[in-house]
LONURO-790680 format. One line per field, with one value per residue (C-alpha): x, y, z; residue in three letters. Coordinates in nm, 3 decimals, always signed. Example, Ala and Ser with C-alpha at 12.3 -4.5 7.8 and 13.67 -1.06 7.14 Angstrom:
BEGIN
px (+1.230;+1.367)
py (-0.450;-0.106)
pz (+0.780;+0.714)
res (Ala;Ser)
END
This chain:
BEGIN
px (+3.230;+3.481;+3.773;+3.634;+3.547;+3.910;+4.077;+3.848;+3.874;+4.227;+4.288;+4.096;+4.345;+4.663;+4.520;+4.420;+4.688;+4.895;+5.180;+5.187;+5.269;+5.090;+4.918;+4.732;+4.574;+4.283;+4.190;+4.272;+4.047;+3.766;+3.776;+3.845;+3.626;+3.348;+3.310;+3.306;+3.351;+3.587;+3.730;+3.640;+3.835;+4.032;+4.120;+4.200;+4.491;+4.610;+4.687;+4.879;+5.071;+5.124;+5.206;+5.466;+5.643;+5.716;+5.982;+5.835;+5.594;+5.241;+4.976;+5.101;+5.108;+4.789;+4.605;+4.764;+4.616;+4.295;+4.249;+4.353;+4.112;+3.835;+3.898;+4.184;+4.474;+4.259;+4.132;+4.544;+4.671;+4.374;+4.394;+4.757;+4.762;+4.496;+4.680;+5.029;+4.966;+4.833;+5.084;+5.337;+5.212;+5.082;+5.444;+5.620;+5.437;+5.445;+5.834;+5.848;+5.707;+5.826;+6.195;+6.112;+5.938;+6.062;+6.206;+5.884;+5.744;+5.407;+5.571;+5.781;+5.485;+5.254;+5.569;+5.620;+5.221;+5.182;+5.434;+5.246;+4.979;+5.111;+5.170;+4.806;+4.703;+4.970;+4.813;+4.462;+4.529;+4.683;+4.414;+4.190;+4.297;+4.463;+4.128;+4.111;+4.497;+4.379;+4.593;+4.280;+4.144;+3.856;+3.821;+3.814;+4.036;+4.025;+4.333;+4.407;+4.435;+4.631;+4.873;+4.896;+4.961;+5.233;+5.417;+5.330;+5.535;+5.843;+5.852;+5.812;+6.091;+6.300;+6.277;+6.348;+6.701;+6.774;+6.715;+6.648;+6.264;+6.345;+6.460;+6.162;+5.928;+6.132;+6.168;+5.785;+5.689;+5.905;+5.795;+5.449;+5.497;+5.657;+5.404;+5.096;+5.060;+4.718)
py (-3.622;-3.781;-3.674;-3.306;-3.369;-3.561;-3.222;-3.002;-3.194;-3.236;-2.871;-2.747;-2.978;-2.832;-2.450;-2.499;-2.729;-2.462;-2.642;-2.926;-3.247;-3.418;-3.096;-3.145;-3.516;-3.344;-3.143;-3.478;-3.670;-3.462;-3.427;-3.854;-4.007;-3.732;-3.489;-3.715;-4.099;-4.184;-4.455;-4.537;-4.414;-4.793;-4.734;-4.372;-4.500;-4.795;-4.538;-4.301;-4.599;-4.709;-4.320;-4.314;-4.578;-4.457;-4.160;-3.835;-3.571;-3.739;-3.490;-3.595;-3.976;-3.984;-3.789;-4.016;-4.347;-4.178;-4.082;-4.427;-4.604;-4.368;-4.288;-4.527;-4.366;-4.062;-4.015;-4.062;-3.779;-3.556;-3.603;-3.526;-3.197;-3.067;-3.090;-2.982;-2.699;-2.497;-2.527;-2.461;-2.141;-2.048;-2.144;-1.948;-1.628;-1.680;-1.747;-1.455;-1.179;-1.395;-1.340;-0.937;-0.887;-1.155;-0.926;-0.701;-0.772;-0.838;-1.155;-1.216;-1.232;-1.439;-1.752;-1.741;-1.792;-2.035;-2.282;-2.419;-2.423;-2.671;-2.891;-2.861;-2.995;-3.294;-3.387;-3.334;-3.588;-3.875;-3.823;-3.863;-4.137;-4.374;-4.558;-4.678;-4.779;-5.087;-5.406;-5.572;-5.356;-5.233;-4.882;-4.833;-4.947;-5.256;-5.507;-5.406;-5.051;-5.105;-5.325;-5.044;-4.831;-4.987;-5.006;-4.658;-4.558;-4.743;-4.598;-4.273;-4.382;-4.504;-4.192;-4.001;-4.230;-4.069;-4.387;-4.310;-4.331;-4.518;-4.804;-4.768;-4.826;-5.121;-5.282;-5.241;-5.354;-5.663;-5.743;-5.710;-5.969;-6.210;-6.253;-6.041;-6.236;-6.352)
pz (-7.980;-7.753;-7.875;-7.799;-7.510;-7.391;-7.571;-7.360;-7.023;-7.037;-7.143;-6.825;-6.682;-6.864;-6.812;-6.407;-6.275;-6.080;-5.938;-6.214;-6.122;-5.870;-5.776;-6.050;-5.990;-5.793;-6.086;-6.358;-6.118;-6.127;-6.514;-6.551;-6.243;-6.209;-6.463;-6.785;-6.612;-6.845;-6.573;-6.200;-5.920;-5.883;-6.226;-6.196;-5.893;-6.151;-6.406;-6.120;-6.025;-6.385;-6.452;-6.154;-6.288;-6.592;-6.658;-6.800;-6.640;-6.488;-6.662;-7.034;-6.893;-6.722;-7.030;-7.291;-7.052;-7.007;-7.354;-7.496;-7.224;-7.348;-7.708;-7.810;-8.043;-8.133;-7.782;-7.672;-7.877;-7.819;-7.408;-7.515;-7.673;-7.457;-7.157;-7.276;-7.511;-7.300;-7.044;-7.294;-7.411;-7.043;-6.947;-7.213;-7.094;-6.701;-6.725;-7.007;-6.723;-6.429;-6.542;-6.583;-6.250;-6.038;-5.810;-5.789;-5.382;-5.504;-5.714;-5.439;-5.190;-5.433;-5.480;-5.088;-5.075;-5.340;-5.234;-4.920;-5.126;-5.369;-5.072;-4.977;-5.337;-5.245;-4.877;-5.053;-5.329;-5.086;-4.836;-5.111;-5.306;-5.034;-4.939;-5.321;-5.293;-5.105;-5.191;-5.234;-5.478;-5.221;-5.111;-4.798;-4.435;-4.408;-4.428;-4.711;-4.671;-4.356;-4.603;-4.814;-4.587;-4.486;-4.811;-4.849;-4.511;-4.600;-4.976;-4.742;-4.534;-4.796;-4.989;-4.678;-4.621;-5.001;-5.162;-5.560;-5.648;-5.939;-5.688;-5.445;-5.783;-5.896;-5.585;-5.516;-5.834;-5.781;-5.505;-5.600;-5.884;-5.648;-5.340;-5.472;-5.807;-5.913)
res (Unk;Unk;Unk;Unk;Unk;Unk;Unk;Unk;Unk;Unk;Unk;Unk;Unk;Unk;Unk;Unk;Unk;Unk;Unk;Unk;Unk;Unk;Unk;Unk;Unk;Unk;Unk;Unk;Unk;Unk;Unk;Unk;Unk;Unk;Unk;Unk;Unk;Unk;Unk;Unk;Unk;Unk;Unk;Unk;Unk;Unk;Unk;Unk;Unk;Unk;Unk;Unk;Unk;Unk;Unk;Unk;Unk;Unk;Unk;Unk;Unk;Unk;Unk;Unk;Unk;Unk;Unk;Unk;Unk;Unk;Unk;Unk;Unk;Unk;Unk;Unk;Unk;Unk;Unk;Unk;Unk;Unk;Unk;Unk;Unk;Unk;Unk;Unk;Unk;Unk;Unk;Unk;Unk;Unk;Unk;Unk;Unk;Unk;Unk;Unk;Unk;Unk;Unk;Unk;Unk;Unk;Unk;Unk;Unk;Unk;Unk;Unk;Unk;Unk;Unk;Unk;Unk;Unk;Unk;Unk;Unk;Unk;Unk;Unk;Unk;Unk;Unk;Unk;Unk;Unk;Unk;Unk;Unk;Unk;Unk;Unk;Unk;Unk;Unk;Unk;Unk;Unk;Unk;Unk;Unk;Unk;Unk;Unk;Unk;Unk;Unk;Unk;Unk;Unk;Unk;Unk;Unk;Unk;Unk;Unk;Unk;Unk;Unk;Unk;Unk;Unk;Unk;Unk;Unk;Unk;Unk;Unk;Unk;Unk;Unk;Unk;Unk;Unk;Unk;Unk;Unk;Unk)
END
């Protein structure tokens, strides 16, 4: 049944994504594109950049657009609870003995190790994904990529200036419906 198997999917999601956030696209992606096809990798980026624009944490965004793509409402609220309830009762128990041990050195040791980490799972997922970010809609470099690219550098550099994300989205997006429409 699909609505099982959106609850289970997105629950591996909920229960493996260490780092949350965008750490866990690489885990979402496997789960949406490979494991159960539910959409193709272009479709998989649309979502991320519909996700991103959008306030609210990206796992419960992308499962509720994955699991309305795939299963409509029922398929939405399944994708749903499978990937936040277990990270809120995984949360409530990590944050339970994190607050009792945190100043244990073997706790102390594992945060300093997993923090690089997360920023692994972050280079991974662009490096993956950029090819099918392609203005065009191709995967792949050519022009487009290169275009996107581009954009993708001075979001970068924007952000880095302290400019507020919520401006680099809305200025994008703008300017996307101005000179990229149709």
């Amino acid at each position: 049944m699909l609505a099982l198997d959106l609850l289970w999917g997105w629950t591996r999601v909920g229960i493996f994504g260490f780092g949350g956030g965008p750490a866990m696209i690489p885990l979402m992606k496997v789960e949406c594109v490979e494991r159960y096809a539910w959409m193709t990798e272009t479709e998989f980026v649309d979502a991320l950049a519909l996700g991103y624009s959008l306030p609210g944490p990206i796992a419960a965004k992308m499962a509720v657009v994955v699991g309305w793509q795939a299963g409509g409402g029922l398929g939405a609220f399944a994708a749903f609870v499978g990937v936040m309830l277990p990270a809120m009762v995984l949360m409530m128990a990590l944050m339970g003995a994190y607050w009792r041990f945190k100043e244990a050195p073997a706790v102390i040791g594992a945060m300093k190790v997993v923090r690089p980490v997360v920023i692994g799972l972050l280079l991974y997922t662009v490096v993956d994904l950029f090819p099918s970010a392609g203005i065009g809609g191709e995967a792949g470099w050519g022009k487009s990529a290169w275009t996107a690219l581009a954009i993708a550098l001075t979001a970068f550099g924007l952000l880095w200036i302290s400019v507020h994300p919520a401006i680099v989205i809305a200025g994008a997006m703008g300017l996307g419906a101005l000179f990229l429409a149709g």
